[in-house]
C-alpha positions in Angstrom: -33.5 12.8 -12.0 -34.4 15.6 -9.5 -32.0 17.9 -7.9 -32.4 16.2 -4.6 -32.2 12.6 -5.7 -28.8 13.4 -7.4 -27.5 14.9 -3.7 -28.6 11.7 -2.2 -27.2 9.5 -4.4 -23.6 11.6 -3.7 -24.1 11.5 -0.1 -24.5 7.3 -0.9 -21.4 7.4 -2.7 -19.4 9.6 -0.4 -20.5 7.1 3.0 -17.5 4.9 4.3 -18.7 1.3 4.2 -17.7 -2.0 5.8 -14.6 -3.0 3.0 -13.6 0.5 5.0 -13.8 -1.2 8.2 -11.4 -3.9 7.0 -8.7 -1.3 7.0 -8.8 -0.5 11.0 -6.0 -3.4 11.9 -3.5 -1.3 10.0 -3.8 1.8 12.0 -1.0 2.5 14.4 2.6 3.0 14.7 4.4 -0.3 13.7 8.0 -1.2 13.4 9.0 -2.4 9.5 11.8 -5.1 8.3 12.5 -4.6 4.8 13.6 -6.6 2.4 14.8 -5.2 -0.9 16.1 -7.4 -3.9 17.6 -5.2 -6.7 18.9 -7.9 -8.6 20.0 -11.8 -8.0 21.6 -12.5 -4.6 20.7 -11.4 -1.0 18.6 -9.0 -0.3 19.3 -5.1 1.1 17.8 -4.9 4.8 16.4 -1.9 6.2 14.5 -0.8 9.3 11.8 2.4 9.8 8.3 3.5 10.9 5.1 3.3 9.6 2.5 5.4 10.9 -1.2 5.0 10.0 -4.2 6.7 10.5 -8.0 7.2 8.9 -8.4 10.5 7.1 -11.3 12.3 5.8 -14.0 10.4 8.0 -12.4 7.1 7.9 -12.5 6.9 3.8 -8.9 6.5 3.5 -5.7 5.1 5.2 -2.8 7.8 5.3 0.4 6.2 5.6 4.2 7.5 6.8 7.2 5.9 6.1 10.4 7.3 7.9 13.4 4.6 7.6 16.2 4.7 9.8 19.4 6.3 8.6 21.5 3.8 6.7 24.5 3.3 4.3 21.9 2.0 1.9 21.3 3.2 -1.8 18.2 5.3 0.1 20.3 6.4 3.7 17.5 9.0 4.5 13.7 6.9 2.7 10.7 8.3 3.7 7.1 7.7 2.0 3.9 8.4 1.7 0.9 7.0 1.0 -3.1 6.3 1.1 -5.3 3.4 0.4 -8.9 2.9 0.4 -12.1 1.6 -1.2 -13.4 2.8 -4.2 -17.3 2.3 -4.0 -17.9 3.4 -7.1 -15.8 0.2 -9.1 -15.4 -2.1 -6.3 -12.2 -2.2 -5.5 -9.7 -0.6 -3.5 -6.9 1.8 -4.6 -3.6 2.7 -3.3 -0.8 5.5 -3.9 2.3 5.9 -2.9 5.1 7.8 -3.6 8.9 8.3 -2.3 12.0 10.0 -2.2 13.5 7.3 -3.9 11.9 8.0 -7.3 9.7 10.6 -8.9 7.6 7.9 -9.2 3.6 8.0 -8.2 2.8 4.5 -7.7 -0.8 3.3 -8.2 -2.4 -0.1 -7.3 -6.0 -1.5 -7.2 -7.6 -4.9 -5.9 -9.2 -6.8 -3.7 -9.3 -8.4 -0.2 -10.1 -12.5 -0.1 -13.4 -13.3 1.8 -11.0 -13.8 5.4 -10.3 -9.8 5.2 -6.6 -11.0 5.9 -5.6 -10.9 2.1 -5.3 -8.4 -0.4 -3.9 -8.5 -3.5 -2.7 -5.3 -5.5 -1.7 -4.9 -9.1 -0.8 -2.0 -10.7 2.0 -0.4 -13.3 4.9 1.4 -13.1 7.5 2.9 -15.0 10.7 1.5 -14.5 14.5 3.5 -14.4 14.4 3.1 -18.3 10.7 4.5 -19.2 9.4 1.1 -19.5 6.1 0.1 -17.8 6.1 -3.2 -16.2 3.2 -4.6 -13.8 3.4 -4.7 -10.0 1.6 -7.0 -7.6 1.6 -6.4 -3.9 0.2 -9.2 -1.8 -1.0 -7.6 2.1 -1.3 -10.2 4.4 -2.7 -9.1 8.1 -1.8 -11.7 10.4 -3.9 -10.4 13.2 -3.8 -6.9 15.0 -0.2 -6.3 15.6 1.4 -7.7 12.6 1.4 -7.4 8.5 3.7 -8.2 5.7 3.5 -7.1 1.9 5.0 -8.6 -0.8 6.1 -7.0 -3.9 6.8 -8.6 -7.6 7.5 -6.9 -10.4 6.6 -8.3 -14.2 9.4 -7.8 -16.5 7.9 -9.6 -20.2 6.2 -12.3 -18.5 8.8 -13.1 -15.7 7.4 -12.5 -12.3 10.0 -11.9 -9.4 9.8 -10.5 -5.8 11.4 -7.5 -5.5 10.4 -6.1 -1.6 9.5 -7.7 1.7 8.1 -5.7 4.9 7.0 -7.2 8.0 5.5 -4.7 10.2 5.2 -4.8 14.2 3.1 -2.6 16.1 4.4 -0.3 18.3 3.5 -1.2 22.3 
């Protein structure tokens, strides 16, 4: 392969593309409910921000978390985070990470034919060292609201362990 068809092929590569586009409802400022269950019983409410915005030529979604103070386990929580689509396997990717744990969490999945539903898996190392699997479900409801869901795997028993509901800003 010549020099030039090898740059060309890159520059394909590197081009955002329409499973890209699919991300533009999520940009903005939106007000999050969460929902936290760290065991049985009722869940542990919080409240925050989530800003959003296209970095690097609109190839991935940066994400900020700031949650308002609280006399929760996490009083001060802020994350941060990116998503986007990974031409190269088909599939999009995400990262986040916390002050909550040392923890760099990593997803990757795919969006139903709508564009209103993705579903995330990925695997994480629990408190103890263990790795269990994760699955996030994203569901945009239309431009000014999302929620994700959060379940965790322990040895074949799924549970939900987070709810967000996010409300743009106006």
């Amino acid at each position: 392969m010549s020099e030039e068809a090898k740059q060309n092929d890159f520059a394909a590569m590197a081009a955002p593309v329409a499973e890209h586009e699919k991300m533009t409802p999520f940009i903005g400022t939106f007000r999050a409910e969460v929902m936290i269950w760290m065991g049985p019983g009722d869940p542990q409410k919080s409240t925050g921000t989530m800003t959003n915005s296209f970095v690097l030529g609109g190839r991935f979604l940066r994400q900020e978390y700031k949650g308002d103070p609280n006399d929760g386990p996490f009083p001060e929580f802020e994350g941060h985070g990116y998503c986007g689509f990974n031409k190269a396997i088909g599939k999009y990717e995400g990262l986040w990470i916390d002050n909550a744990s040392t923890i760099m969490q990593t997803d990757r999945g795919d969006v139903d034919d709508s564009g209103k539903r993705w579903e995330m898996i990925g695997e994480m190392a629990g408190p103890d060292g263990n790795t269990f699997v994760k699955r996030s479900v994203i569901t945009l409801e239309d431009d000014d609201r999302h929620s994700i869901e959060m379940f965790f795997n322990h040895g074949g028993q799924e549970s939900k362990a987070m709810e967000i509901r996010y409300t743009r800003n106006t």
